[in-house]
C-alpha positions in Angstrom: 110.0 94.2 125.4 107.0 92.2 125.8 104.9 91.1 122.3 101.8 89.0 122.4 100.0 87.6 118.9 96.1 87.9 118.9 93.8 87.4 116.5 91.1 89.5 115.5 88.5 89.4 112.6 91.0 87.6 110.7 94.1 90.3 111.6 97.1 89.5 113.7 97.3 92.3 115.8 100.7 92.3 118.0 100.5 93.9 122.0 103.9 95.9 122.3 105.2 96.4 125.7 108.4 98.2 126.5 111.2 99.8 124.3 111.8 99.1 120.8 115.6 100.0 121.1 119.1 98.4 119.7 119.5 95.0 120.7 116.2 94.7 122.4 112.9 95.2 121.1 113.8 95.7 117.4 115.3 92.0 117.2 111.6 91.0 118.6 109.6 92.8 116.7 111.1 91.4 113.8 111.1 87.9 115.1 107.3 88.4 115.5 106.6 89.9 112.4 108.2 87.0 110.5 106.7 84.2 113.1 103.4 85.8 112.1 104.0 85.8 108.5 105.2 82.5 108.6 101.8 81.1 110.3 100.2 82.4 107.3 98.9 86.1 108.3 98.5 88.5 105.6 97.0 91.9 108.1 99.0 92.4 110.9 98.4 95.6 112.8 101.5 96.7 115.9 99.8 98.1 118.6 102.4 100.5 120.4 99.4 102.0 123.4 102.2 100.4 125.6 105.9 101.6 124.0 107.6 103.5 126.2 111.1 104.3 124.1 112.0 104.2 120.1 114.8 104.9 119.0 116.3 105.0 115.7 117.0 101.0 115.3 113.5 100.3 116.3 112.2 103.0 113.9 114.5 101.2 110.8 112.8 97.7 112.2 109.0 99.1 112.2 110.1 100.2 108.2 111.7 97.0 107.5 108.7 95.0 109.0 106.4 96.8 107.1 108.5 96.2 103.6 108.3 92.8 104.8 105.2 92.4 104.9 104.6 94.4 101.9 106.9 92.3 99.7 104.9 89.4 101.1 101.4 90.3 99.9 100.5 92.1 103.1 99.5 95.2 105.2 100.8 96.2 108.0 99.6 99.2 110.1 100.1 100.7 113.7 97.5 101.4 116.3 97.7 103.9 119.5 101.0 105.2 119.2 102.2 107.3 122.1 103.2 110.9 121.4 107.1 110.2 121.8 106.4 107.8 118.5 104.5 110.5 116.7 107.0 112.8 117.1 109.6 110.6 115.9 107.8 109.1 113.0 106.9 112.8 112.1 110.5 114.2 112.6 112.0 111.1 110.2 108.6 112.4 107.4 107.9 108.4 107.6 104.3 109.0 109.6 103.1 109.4 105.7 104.8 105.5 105.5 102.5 104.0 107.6 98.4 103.9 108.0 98.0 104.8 111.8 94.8 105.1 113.8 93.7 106.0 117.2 91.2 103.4 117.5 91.9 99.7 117.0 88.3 99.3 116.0 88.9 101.6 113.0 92.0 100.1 112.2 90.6 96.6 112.0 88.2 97.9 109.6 90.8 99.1 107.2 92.2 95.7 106.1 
């Protein structure tokens, strides 16, 4: 798994590359969630275009980082999610969890 920080119109929006699976990608998208917290962001936004696997531990870290967040006065939302991740999130009933958009453009706009 491969996550790099950017910063857009005051949003940190994080580039996920690879699989969010046990003992991979959920142990870094939590480390980046927090790291971004703790440099002060309040909107982060987890761009999955480039996720190719989820399974059920990265699906309990994407809820966990968004109570997180939450807890911490924030919003966090997800951007370009691939099929396999739509499918999941709407099998688990947790895609009405989440604000998710097609278009990061939009998505910036919501925070």
């Amino acid at each position: 798994m491969q996550i790099t920080s950017r910063q857009v119109s005051g949003v940190t929006v994080l580039d996920m590359k690879g699989k969010i699976t046990i003992g991979v990608g959920d142990v870094q998208l939590r480390e980046a969630v927090h790291e971004a917290l703790e440099s002060g962001a309040k909107n982060i936004l987890l761009n999955l275009a480039s996720v190719s696997v989820i399974d059920s531990a990265g699906i309990g870290e994407l809820v966990s980082s968004y109570t997180h967040v939450a807890n911490r006065g924030g919003k966090l939302k997800l951007v370009n999610l691939p099929p396999k991740i739509t499918y999941m999130l709407q099998v688990t009933q947790l895609i009405s969890v989440f604000e998710v958009f097609d278009d990061e453009e939009e998505a910036l706009a919501s925070f």
